[in-house]
N, C-alpha and C positions, 0 to 999 in steps of 0.2 A: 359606436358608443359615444356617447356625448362627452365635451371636453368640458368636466367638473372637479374643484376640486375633489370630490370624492374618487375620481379617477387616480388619482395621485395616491393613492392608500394602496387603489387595486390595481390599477398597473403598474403606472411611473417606479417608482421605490418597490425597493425589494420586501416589502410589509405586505406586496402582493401574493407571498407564497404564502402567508398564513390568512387569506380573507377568506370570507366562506365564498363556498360557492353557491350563486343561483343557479333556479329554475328557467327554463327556457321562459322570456316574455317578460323575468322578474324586473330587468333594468332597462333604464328608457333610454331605445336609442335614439330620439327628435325628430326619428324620421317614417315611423310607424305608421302609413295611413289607412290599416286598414282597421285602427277602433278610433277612428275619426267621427266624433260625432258633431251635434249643433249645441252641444254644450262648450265642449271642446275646438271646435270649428274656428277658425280664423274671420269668417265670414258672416258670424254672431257679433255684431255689434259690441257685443261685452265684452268681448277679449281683447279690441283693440284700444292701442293709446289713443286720446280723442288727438294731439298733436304732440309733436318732436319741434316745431319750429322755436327758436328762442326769444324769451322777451323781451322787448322793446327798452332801451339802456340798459343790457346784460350786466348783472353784478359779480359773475364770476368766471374762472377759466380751468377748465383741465389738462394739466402740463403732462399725463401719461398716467401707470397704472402698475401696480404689483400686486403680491397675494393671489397672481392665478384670475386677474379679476375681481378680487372682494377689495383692493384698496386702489384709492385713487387719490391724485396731489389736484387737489382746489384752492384755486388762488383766487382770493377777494382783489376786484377790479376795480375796488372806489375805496381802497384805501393805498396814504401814498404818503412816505414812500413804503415798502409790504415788509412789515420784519417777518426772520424767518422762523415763523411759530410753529408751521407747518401743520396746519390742522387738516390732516386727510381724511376724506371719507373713505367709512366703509361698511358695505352690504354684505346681509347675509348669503354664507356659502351654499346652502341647500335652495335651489326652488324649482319650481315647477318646469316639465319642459315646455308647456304652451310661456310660461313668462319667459323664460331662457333664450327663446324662440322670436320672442316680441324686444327684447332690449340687447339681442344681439352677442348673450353673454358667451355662449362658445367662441363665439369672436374676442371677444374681449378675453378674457382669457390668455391667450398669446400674444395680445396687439399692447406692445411696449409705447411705443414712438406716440407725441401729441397729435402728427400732423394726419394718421390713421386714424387713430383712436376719437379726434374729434368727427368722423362722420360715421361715427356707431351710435345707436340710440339710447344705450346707458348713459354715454356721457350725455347727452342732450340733455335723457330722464335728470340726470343728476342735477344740472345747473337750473334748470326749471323749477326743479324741489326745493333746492336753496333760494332761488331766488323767493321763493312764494315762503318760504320757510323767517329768512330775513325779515320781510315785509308781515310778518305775522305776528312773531315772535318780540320784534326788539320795535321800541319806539321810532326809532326815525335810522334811519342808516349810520348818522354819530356814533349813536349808543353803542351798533353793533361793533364797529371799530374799536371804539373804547373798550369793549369787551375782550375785542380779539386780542389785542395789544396787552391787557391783563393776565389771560389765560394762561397754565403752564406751556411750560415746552414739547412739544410732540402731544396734544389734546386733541382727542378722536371727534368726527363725528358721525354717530353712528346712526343706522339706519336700521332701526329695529324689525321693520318690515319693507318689502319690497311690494310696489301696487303700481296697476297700470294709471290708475288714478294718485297722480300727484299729492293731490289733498288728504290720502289716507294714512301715505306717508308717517311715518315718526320717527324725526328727528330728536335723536339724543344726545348731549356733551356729557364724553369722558374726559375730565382734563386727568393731565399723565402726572399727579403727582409722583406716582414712585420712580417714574425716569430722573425728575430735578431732585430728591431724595440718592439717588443714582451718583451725580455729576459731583465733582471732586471742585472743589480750588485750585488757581498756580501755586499758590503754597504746598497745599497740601500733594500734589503733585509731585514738585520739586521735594518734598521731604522722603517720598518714594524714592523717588531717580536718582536721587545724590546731586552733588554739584556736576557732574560731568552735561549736564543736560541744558542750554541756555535757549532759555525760551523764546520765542519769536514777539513782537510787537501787542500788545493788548487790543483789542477794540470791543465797543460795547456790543450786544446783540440790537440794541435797535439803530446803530448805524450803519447796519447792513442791510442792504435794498434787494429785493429777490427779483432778478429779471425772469428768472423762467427754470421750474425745476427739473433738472433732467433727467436722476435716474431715484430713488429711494433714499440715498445717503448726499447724494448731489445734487444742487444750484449752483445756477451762473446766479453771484449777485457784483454789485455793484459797491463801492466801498470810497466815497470819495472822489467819485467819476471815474474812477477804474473798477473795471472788470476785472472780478476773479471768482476761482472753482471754490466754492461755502463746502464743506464736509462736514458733515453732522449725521446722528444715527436717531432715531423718534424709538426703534425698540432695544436701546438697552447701550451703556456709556463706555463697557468693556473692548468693545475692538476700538471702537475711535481711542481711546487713551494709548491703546497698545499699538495702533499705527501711527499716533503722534510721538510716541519715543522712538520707535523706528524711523521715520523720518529724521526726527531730530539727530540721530545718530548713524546715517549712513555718510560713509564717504562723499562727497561730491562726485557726478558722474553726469555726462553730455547728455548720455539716454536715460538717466534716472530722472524721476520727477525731484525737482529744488527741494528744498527744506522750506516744510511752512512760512508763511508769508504774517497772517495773523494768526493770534489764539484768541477764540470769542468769546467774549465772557457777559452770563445772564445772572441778572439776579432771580435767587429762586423764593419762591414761598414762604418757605422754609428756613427759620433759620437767618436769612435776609443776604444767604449767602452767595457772592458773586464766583459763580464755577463755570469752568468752559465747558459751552455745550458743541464746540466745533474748531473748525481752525480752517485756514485761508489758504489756496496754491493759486501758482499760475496759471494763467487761462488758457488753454492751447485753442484757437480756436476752428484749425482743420479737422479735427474729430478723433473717431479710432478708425483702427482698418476694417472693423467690424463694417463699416459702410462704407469707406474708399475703395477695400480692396475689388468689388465687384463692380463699381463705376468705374473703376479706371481699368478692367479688362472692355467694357463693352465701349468703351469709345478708346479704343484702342492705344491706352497710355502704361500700360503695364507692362515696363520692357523688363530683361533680364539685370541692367545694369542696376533699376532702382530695386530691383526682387530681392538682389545679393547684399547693394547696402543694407536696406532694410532687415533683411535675417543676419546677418554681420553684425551691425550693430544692436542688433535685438539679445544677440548671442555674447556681444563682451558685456553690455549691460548685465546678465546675469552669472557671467564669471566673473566683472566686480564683487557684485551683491557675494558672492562665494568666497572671494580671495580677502574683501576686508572685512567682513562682519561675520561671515560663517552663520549666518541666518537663513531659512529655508524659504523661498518665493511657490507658492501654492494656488496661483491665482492665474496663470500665465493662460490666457486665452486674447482673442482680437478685442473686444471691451475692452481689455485693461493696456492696451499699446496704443497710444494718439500719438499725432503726427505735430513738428512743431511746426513756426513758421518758414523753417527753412528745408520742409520734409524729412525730419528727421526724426527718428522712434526716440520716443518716453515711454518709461512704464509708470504706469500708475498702479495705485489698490495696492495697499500693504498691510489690510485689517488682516492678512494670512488665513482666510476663512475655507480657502480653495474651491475648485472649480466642482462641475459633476461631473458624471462617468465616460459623458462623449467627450470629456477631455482627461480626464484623470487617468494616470500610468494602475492597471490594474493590480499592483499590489496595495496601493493607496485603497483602492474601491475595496480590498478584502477587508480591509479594516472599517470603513466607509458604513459597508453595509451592514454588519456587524452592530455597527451603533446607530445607525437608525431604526433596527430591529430593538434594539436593546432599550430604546427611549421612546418607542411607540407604546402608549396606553394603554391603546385598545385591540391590543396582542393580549393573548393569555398569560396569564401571569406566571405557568411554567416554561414555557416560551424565552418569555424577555429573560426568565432569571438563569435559563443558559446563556444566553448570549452576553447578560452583565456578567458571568464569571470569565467569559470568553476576552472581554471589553478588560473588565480589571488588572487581569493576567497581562494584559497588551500597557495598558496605561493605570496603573494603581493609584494614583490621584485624582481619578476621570471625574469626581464627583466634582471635586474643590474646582476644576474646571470646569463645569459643567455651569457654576455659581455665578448668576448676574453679577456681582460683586466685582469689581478691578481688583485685583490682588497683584499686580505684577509680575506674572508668569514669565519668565526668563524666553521659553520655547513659543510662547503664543497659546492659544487656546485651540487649535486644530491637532483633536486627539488622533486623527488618523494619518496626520505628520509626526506628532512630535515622539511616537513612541519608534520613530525611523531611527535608523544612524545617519551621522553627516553620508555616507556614501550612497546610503539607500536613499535618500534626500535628493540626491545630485543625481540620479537613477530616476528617479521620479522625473525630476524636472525635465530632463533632456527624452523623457517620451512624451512630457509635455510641446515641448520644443520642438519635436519631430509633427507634431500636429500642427503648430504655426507654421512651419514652415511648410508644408502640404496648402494648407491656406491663401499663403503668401503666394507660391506659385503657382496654384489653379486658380488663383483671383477669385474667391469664394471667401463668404462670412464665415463660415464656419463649418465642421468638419461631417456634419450631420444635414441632410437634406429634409426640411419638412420637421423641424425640430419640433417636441411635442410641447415644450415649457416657452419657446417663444418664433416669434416668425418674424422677419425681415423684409424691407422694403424691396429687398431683391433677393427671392429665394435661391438657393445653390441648386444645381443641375446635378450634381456630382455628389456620392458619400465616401468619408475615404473608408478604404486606400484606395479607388480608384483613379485612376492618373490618366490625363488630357492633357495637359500642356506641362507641365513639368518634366525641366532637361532631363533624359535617362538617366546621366552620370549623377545627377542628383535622388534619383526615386532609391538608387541603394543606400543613400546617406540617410533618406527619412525611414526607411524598411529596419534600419539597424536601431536608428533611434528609438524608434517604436516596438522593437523587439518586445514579446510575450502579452500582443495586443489580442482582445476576443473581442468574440462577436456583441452587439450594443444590441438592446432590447426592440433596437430602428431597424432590424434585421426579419423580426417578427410582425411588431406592431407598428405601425408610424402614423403621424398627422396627414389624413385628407380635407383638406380645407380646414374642417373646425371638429370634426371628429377622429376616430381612432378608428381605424379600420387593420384586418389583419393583410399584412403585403403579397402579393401577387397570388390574392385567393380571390374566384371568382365573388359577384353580387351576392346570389344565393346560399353565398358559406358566411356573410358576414353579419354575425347578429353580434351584441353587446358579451353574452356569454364565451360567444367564440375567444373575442379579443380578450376577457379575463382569462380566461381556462388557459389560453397562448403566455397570458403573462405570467400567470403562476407556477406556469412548467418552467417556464425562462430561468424566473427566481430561484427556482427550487435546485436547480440545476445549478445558478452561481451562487448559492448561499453555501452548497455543498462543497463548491471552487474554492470560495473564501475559507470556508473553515478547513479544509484539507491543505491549503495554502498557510494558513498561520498556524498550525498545529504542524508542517516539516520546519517551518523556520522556527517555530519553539525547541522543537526537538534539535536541531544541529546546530541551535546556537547554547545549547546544552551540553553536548559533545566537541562544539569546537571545531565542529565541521561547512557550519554555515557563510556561503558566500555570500558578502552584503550586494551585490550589484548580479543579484541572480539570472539576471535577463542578460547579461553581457555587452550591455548597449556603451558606446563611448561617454568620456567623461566630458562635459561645457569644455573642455581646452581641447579635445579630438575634434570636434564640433565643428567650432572655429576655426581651426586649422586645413580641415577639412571644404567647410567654406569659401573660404580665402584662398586655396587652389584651387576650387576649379571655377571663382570669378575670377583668375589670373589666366585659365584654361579658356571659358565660355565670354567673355565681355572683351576679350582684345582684339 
């Protein structure tokens, strides 16, 4: 089955148990040749790009890619210095599989990283289109800059059609008024926060230089001749505000990330008002473990003693965050741990939006799924309106959260957290915890092998729980943690190169229908989990019988503690 976003409806998410089902033949899996014709043929001249090579003084660059592939970060190369307007492209989600087939979009699709992504033939398509788009459009290359430089904050460009022919192309500007409509003042800010809250340093939005953007919400920019991490968000102002008083308000800690550096302030359209559309950190620039941890197994730097620091201090890091803020950390996966200069773990990401299901402690997913079900559209309408009474019951404000609007939500906007208790919370984390730590010591990105939503410069050999190199005395410490863990959808269905195939079932068993029909039973299966799951915890926390830490798993200071003996045991 090909890897689209429309796979995401029918597999990935549990909105899989309510998709229809096809008929055999009805969905395409790109690899079909036996209604191969000379229409369809690759060897028809018409189908192919006439080139991928790029034009002669390239005007632009692709830093990487989200949205599954339909969005990508394009940085204009002739102007200078690049404020961070971030005007991403983005193509439509349906197309054909001979196109999909020619611009490499199953690839793209999972390929994050620029240094990938730029030897796929979308991005090529894409900078060839702008460039010819540029030179067509705007008068001279000035003009275009002048434009850019005017535009709103976070303004699309969209690509109303996708063609193997460049020139057929149509190129359209959404500029994002309602995001700077969105964006608040430091006044108006501070009138929220109270005095408790002191702000970091002002700087304008165009004396920040974009060296290269690294993830959807993240650039390394440039500020003065220093390098630092720009954080800003293009869809929508409400997590960046809420991880900027977060920051602003955590204790000081060795492994927490500092407290913003700047707050960026754009004037908007509107109003003529100057509001922050980001804010500035330190720049770590050894990375996350997301890519350390597996180069430093294979050239053999990955000893026990950094394994221990490294979970050690990963692990007081978030019994800080516990003992002085009493605030819930939801994000805790290798992305969000970089290493400093002197090897030592930071966490980063405190938008609280939290992780997915190959990370998430599964009573978080019962609720999880529940509201993706409950906010998908194109579910039937008796459907969603069980599951919003299910959602309400859980979270009774879910709406007013739900709302683009900053309103200053005390718990964050992550409804499948904050309807927890602090213990259920600390419960969650530490079967989160229990999966970095699985990580950390089989030197592996991440916990999932062939991950469907993205792929790695160096794929993991290994899915947990299974155990290669991690000391025995420690596989019972990560088994506890992880207490009342199931089976992951990667059990069934997983990523073969750039499709979906069903796991260890022969050639002949796998057609596009198999892989749905496998995922809707999956679904059907945990949506039943889920709601059997929050309907005993409704019930005995009614009665007064409900234990909040239902899995039994240790609390962040057993963890610790636990740690800390047996690298006093194992590294002497």
């Amino acid at each position: 089955m090909d890897l689209t976003p429309k796979a995401i409806q029918e597999v990935v998410h549990p909105t899989a148990a309510f998709s229809p089902e096809h008929e055999d033949g009805a969905l395409d899996s790109g690899h079909d040749q036996a209604q191969l014709t000379w229409a369809n043929s690759l060897l028809n001249p018409c189908n192919r790009i006439d080139s991928l090579d790029y034009p002669k003084d390239v005007l632009w660059r692709i830093d990487g890619c989200a949205g599954l592939g339909t969005q990508y970060y394009a940085i204009p190369l002739f102007i200078a210095p690049i404020p961070p307007i971030r005007m991403d492209v983005f193509i439509p989600e349906n197309q054909p599989p001979l196109l999909r087939h020619q611009l490499d979009l199953n690839l793209a699709f999972h390929t994050k990283d620029s240094e990938r992504l730029s030897r796929l033939a979308i991005t090529r398509h894409i900078i060839r289109t702008l460039h010819l788009w540029v030179a067509t459009e705007f008068e001279d290359i000035e003009s275009f800059a002048d434009f850019y430089r005017k535009t709103p904050f976070g303004t699309r460009l969209v690509f109303e059609n996708l063609s193997l022919d460049i020139r057929q192309i149509q190129v359209k500007i959404g500029p994002n008024h309602y995001l700077e409509r969105q964006l608040l003042s430091v006044p108006q800010l501070a009138a929220i926060w109270g005095q408790e809250i002191t702000f970091p340093e002002e700087v304008d939005f165009f004396d920040v230089d974009v060296v290269k953007v690294l993830h959807d919400s993240v650039c390394l920019a440039r500020i003065k001749g220093q390098l630092y991490i720009f954080k800003a968000l293009t869809s929508g102002a409400k997590y960046l505000y809420h991880e900027l008083k977060i920051l602003s308000t955590i204790p000081p800690h060795s492994n927490v990330i500092p407290r913003p550096v700047h707050v960026v302030k754009k004037t908007c359209h509107f109003g003529a008002k100057k509001a922050v559309a980001g804010f500035t950190t330190v720049y770590q620039p050894k990375g996350s473990l997301r890519d350390i941890l597996p180069q430093a197994r294979i050239h053999d730097q990955l000893h026990a003693a950094k394994q221990f620091k490294w979970s050690i201090q990963l692990t007081t890091a978030i019994k800080h965050l516990r003992d002085t803020t009493g605030t819930y950390y939801p994000d805790l996966r290798l992305d969000n741990v970089v290493l400093s200069a002197n090897d030592d773990i930071i966490m980063v990401d405190f938008e609280q939006r939290g992780v997915w299901c190959e990370f998430a402690a599964p009573e978080v997913n019962s609720v999880e799924y529940v509201r993706l079900v409950a906010v998908e559209e194109r579910i039937a309408e008796d459907v969603r309106e069980k599951y919003l009474d299910i959602l309400s019951e859980l979270v009774p404000n879910y709406a007013r959260l739900e709302n683009d609007q900053y309103t200053n939500p005390e718990d964050g906007y992550n409804l499948s957290w904050v309807c927890l208790s602090p213990i259920e919370q600390e419960a969650a984390e530490v079967y989160m915890l229990g999966r970095v730590l699985w990580c950390i010591f089989e030197g592996v990105s991440g916990p999932q092998k062939a991950a469907i939503w993205q792929s790695y410069r160096l794929e993991s050999d290994l899915e947990f729980p299974e155990y290669q190199r991690t000391p025995p005395e420690l596989r019972d410490l990560i088994d506890r943690c992880t207490r009342g863990r199931r089976e992951t959808l990667s059990r069934m269905v997983q990523r073969q190169g750039s499709i979906l195939v069903l796991r260890n079932r022969p050639a002949a068993e796998q057609t596009p229908e198999g892989v749905q029909a496998a995922a809707r039973a999956f679904w059907e299966d945990e949506l039943q989990v889920a709601e059997d799951f929050i309907a005993l915890r409704s019930r005995q926390k009614a009665d007064g019988t409900w234990k909040d830490n239902y899995y039994n798993r240790p609390t962040v200071r057993e963890v610790l503690a636990e740690l800390e003996r047996l690298r006093e045991k194992l590294c002497c």
